[in-house]
C-alpha positions as MATLAB code, in Angstrom:
seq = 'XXXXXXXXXXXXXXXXXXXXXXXXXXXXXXXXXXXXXXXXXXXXXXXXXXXXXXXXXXXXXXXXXXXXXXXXXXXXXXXXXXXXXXXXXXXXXXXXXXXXXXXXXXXXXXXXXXXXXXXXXXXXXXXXXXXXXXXXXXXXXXXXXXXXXXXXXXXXXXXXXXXXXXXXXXXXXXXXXXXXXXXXXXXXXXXXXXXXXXXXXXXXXXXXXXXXXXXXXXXXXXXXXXXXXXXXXXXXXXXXXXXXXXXXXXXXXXXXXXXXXXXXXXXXXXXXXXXXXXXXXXXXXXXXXXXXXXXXXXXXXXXXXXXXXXXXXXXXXXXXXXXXXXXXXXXXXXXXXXXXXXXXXXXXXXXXXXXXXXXXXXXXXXXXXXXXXXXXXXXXXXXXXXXXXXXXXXXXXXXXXX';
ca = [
     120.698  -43.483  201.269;
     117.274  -44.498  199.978;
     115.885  -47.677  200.479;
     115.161  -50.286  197.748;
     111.947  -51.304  198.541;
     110.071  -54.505  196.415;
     106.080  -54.412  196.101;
     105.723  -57.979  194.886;
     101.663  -58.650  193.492;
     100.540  -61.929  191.986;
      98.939  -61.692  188.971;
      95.070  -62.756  188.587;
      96.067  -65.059  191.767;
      92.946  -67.010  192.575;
      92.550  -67.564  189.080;
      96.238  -68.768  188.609;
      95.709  -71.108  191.454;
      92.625  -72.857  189.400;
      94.823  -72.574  186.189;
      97.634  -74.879  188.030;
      95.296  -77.399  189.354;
      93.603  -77.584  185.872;
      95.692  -76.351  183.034;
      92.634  -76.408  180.452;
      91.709  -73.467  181.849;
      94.596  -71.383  180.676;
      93.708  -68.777  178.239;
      89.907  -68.943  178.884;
      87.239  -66.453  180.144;
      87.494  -67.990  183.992;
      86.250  -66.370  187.500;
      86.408  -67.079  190.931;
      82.978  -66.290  192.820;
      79.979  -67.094  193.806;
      77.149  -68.431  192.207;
      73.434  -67.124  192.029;
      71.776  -63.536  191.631;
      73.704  -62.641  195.031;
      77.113  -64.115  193.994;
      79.532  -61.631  193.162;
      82.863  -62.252  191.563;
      86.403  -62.295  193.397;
      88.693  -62.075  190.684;
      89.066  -62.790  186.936;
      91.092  -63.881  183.972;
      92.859  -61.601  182.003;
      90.515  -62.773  179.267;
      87.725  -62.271  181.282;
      88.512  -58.684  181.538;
      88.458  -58.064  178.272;
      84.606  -58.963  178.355;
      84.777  -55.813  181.105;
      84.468  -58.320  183.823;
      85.806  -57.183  186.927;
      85.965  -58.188  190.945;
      83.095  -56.781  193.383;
      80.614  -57.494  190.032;
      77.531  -59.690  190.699;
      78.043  -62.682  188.814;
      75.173  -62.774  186.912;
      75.926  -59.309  185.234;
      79.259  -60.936  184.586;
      77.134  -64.083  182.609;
      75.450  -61.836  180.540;
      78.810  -59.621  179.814;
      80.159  -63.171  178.848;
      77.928  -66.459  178.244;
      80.969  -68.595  177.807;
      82.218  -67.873  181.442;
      83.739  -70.458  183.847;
      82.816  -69.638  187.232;
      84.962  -71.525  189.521;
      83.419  -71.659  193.364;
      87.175  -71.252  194.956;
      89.261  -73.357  196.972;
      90.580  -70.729  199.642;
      92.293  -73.441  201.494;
      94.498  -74.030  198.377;
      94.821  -70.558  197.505;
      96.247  -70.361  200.926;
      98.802  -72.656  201.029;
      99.653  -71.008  197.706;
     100.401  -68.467  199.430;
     102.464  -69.647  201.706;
     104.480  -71.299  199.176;
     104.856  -68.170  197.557;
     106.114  -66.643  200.940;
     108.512  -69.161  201.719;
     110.302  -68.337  198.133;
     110.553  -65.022  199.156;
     112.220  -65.765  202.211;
     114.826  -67.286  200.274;
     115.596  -64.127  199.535;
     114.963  -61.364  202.567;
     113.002  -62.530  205.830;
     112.329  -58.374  205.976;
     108.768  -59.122  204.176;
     105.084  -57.590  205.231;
     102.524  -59.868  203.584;
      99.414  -56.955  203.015;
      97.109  -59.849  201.526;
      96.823  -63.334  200.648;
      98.752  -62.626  196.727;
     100.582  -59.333  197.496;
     103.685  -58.200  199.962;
     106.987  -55.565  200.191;
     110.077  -56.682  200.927;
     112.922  -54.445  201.819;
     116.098  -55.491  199.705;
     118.162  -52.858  200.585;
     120.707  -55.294  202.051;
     120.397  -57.577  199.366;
     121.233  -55.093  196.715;
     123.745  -53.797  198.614;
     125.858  -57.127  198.793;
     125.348  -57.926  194.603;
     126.665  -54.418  193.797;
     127.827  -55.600  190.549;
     124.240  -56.787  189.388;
     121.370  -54.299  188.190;
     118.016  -54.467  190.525;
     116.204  -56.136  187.355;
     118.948  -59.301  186.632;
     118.336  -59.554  190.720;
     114.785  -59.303  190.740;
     114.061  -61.192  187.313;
     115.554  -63.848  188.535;
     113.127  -64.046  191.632;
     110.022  -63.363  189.143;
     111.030  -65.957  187.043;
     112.202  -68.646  189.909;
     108.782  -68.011  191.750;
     107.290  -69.030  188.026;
     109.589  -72.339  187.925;
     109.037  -73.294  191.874;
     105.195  -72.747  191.851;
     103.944  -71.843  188.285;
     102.942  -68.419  189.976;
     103.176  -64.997  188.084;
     103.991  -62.162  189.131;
     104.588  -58.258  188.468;
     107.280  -56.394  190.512;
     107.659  -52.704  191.571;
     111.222  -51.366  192.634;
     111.418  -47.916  194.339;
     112.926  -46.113  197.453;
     109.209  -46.254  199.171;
     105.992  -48.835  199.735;
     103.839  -46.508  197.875;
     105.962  -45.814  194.716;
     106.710  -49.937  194.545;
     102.792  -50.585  194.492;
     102.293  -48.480  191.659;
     105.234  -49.958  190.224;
     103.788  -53.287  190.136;
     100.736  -52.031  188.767;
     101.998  -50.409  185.943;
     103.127  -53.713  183.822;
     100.547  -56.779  184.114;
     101.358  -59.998  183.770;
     105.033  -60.324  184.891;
     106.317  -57.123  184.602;
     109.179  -55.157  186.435;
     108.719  -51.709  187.091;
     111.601  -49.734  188.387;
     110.029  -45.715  189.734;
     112.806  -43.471  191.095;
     112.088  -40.507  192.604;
     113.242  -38.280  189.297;
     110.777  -41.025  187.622;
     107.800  -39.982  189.303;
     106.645  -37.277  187.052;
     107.351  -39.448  183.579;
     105.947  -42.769  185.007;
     102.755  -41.951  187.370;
     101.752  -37.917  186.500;
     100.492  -38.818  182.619;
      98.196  -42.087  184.405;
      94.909  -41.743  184.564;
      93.367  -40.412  188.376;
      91.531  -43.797  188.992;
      95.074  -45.734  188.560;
      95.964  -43.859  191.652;
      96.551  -46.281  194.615;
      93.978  -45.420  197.347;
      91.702  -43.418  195.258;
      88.691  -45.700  195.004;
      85.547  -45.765  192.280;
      83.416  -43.363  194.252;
      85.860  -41.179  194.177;
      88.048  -40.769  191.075;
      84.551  -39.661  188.924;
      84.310  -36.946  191.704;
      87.841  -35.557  190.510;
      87.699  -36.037  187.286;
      83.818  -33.841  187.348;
      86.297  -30.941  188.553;
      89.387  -31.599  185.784;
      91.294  -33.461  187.818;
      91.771  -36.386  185.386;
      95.076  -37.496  185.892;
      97.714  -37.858  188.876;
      99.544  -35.177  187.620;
      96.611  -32.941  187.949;
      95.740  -34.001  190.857;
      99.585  -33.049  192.710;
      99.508  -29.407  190.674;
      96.262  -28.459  192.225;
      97.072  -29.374  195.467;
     100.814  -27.931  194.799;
      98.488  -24.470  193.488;
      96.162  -24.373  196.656;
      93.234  -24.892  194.924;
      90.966  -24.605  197.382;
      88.163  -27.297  196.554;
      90.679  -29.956  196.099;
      92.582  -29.080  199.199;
      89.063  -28.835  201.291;
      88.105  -31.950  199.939;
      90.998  -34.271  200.839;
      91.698  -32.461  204.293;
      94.872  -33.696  205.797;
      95.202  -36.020  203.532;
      96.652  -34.134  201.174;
      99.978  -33.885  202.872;
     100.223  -37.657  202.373;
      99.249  -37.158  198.123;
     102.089  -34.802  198.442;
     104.658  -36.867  199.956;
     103.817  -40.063  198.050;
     104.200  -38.260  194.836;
     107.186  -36.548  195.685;
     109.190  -39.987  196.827;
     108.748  -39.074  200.645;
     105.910  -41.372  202.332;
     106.440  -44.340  204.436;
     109.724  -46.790  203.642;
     109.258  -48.833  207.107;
     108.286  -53.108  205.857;
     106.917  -54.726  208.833;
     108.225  -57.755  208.827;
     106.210  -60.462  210.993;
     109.575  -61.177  212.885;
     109.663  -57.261  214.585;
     106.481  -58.610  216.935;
     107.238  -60.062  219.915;
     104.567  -59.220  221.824;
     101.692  -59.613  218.883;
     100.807  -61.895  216.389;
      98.988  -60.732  213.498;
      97.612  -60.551  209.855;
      96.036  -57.825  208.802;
      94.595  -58.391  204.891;
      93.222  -56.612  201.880;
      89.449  -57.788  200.685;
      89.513  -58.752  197.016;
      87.327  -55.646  196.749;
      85.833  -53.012  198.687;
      82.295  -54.030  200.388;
      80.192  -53.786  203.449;
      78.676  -57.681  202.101;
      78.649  -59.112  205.838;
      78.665  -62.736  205.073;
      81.632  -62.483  202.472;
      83.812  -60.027  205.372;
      82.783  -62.860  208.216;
      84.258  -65.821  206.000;
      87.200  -63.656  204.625;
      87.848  -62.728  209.057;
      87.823  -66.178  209.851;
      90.307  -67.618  207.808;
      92.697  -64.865  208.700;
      91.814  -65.844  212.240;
      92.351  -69.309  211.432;
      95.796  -68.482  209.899;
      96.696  -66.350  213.151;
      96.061  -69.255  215.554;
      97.809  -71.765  214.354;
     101.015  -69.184  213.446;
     100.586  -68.414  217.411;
     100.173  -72.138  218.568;
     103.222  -73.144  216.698;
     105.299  -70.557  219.262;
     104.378  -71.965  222.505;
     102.941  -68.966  224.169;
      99.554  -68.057  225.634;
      97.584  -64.571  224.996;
      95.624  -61.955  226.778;
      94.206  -59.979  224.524;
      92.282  -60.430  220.771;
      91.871  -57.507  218.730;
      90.041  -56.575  215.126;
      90.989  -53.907  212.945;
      88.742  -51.882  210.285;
      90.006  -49.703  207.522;
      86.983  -48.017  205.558;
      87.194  -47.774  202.070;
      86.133  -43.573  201.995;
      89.018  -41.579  200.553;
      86.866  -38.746  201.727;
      87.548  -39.739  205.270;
      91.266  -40.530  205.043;
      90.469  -44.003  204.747;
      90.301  -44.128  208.565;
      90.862  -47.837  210.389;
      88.870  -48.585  213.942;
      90.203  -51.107  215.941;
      88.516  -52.676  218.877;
      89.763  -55.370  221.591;
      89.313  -57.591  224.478;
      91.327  -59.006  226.903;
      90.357  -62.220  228.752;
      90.491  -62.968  232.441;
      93.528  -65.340  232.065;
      96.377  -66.348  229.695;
      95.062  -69.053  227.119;
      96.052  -70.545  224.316;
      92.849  -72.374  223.457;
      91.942  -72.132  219.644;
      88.403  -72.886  220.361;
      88.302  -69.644  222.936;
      90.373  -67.160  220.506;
      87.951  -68.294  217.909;
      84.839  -68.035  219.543;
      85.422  -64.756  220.941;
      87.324  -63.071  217.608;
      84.154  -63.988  216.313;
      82.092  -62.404  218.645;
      84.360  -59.707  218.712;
      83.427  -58.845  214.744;
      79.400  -59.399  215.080;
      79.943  -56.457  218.309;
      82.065  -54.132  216.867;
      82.068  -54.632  212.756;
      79.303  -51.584  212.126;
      78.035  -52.014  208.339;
      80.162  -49.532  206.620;
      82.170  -50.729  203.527;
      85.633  -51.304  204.300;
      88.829  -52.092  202.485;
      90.811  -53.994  204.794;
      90.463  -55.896  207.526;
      93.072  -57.495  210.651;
      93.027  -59.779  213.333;
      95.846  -59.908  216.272;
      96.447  -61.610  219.500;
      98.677  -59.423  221.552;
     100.276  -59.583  225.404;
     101.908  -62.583  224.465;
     103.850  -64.124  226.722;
     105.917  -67.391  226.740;
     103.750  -70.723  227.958;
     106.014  -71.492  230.515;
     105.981  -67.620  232.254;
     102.765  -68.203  232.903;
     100.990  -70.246  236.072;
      97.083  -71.449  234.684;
      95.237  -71.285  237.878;
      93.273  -74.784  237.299;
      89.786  -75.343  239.039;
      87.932  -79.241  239.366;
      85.740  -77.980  236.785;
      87.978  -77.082  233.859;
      90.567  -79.222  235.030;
      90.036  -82.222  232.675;
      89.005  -79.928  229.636;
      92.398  -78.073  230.259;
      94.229  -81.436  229.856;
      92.331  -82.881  227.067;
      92.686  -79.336  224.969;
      96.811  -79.770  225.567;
      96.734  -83.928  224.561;
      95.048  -83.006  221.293;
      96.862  -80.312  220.081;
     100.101  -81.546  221.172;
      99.379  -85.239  219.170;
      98.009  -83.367  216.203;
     101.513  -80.600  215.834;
     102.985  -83.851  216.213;
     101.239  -85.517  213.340;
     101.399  -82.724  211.241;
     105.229  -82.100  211.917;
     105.482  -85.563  210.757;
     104.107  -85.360  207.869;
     105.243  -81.988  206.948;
     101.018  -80.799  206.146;
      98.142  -79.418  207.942;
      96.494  -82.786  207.290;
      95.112  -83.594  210.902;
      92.902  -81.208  213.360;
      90.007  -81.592  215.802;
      86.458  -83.061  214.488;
      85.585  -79.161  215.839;
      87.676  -77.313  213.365;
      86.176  -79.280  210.496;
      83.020  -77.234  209.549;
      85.288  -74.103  209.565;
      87.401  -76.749  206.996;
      84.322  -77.468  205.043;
      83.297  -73.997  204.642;
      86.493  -72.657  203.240;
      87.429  -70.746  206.669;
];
């Protein structure tokens, strides 16, 4: 039986986020990004769009494109609790979720179709579209199919709010007549490349791979099995669900746009390492070994992801260490290319109590501090059910929006 698989994508999210915190900017030309001739823009309103606005643009071509245009500076650590408040509804109704980026994740609701028999997928999954709107003022658009690739072009097919349901016998009247650049994983760079050669559509794109053309075949390489099998209803089905790890802990998160911008990647890194630490110190275990992960953004090249680690000398659990050293860990091994995604994961976890710390006179009283502070501050914040407290040390990554 094929699974029912959910691609769930908030829509304009960064920008909704500003729109709840300061509802006169609903219906307005707004973006989030930087300022100055090297800011670029993150993401935009739907109005904003219309002026041909769009994320990865330098802001000041975006000025000129529009002069009335609100450029808001972003306030990741709001976005970010967002998120986790949209997470948390989720869960409300599958814990099988894989979060791929801060406003995007699948869920696997094969189960929960399965017990609601008497219901249609949309009356289930309207009612979690509009209960996400009525819990957070978040919008969102759905995709429904039997695999992760066919639900991501579901929920890009109907923007704002829509439900898209793609079966396989929908494939050919849903996604073959869309344009080649609406293809998920075919970038900028590339789509012009096809569409030079008359590939202009999806549906062109599967016959002349179906026909052996030769070009098309030498220029995707392997990867053409995998056009084939997503557009046939066969690729990947598997949702990773955070809870199938029990030796890792992990995110591993889409950039709001493909780049090789260093500074933007380092900031984007570092609150994903942020968010990994303090998922990991809430379990009560200590780590081994830190590890980054790279996927480029080059169709041409099957999109290939690099991953590089490093193991310590002991078990630790010390956020200033995994910090430090996931940072030094990107400057070593992040290489300039543009890239499309990007992951941090502590792995050989074990639990806090397995574990003997061999303690010297030297690192003795730093040990016992590090445990004192962090145990009064999860205590504080349990209290008080926020992330309100945290070391003077972790407050210039706070400032900066890490």
């Amino acid at each position: 039986m094929a699974k029912i698989i959910l691609h769930i994508d908030l829509n304009q999210f960064f920008v909704r986020c500003e729109e709840i915190k300061n509802p006169l900017l609903i219906g307005k030309a707004v973006a989030v990004g930087g300022e100055g001739r090297r800011g670029i823009i993150s993401t935009c309103s739907y109005k904003a769009r219309e002026y041909g606005i769009h994320s990865g643009m330098p802001t000041f071509q975006a000025k000129m494109l529009c002069k009335d245009l609100i450029i808001c500076r972003g306030d990741y650590k709001y976005y970010e609790l967002m998120s986790k408040e949209f997470i948390n509804y989720v869960r409300k109704y599958t814990l099988k979720i894989e979060q791929v980026s801060i406003d995007e994740c699948y869920c696997d609701m094969t189960d929960v179709f399965n017990k609601f028999k008497n219901k249609s997928f949309i009356e289930i999954v309207r009612k979690l579209q509009n209960g996400l709107f009525n819990e957070t003022k978040l919008k969102c658009s759905i995709g429904i199919a039997p695999t992760k690739f066919l639900a991501k072009m579901g929920s890009d097919y109907k923007k704002p709010m829509g439900i898209t349901v793609i079966r396989k016998r929908d494939i050919q009247n849903i996604l073959f007549p869309l344009s080649i650049e609406k293809y998920y994983g075919i970038g900028k760079k590339t789509a012009p490349k096809l569409q030079r050669v008359g590939i202009n559509t999806i549906g062109d794109l599967y016959f002349a791979i179906k026909s052996g053309n030769e070009d098309i075949s030498n220029f995707f390489g392997k990867f053409k099995e995998d056009i084939i099998n997503q557009l046939e209803g066969n690729s990947n089905d598997e949702v990773y669900s955070s809870f199938d790890y029990a030796k890792s802990i992990g995110m591993t998160r889409t950039l709001d746009y493909d780049t090789n911008e260093k500074n933007y990647i380092r900031q984007f890194y570092l609150r994903l390492v942020n968010n990994v630490i303090d998922s990991f110190l809430k379990e009560n275990m200590l780590c081994k070994t830190i590890q980054v992960t790279f996927k480029d953004a080059n169709c041409e090249t099957g999109f290939k992801t690099n991953t590089v680690s490093k193991s310590f000398k002991d078990y630790t659990n010390s956020k200033e260490l995994i910090h430090d050293e996931a940072l030094k860990l990107f400057e070593s091994s992040y290489n300039g290319e543009i890239i499309r995604l990007i992951g941090f994961t502590l792995k050989n976890l074990v639990p806090k109590h397995d574990v003997k710390v061999q303690m010297t006179f030297d690192n003795y009283e730093r040990h016992e501090e590090e445990n004192k502070t962090q145990l009064l501050i999860n205590k504080l914040n349990r209290e008080t059910k926020k992330n309100t407290f945290m070391r003077l040390s972790d407050l210039k990554d706070f400032k900066n929006g890490h």
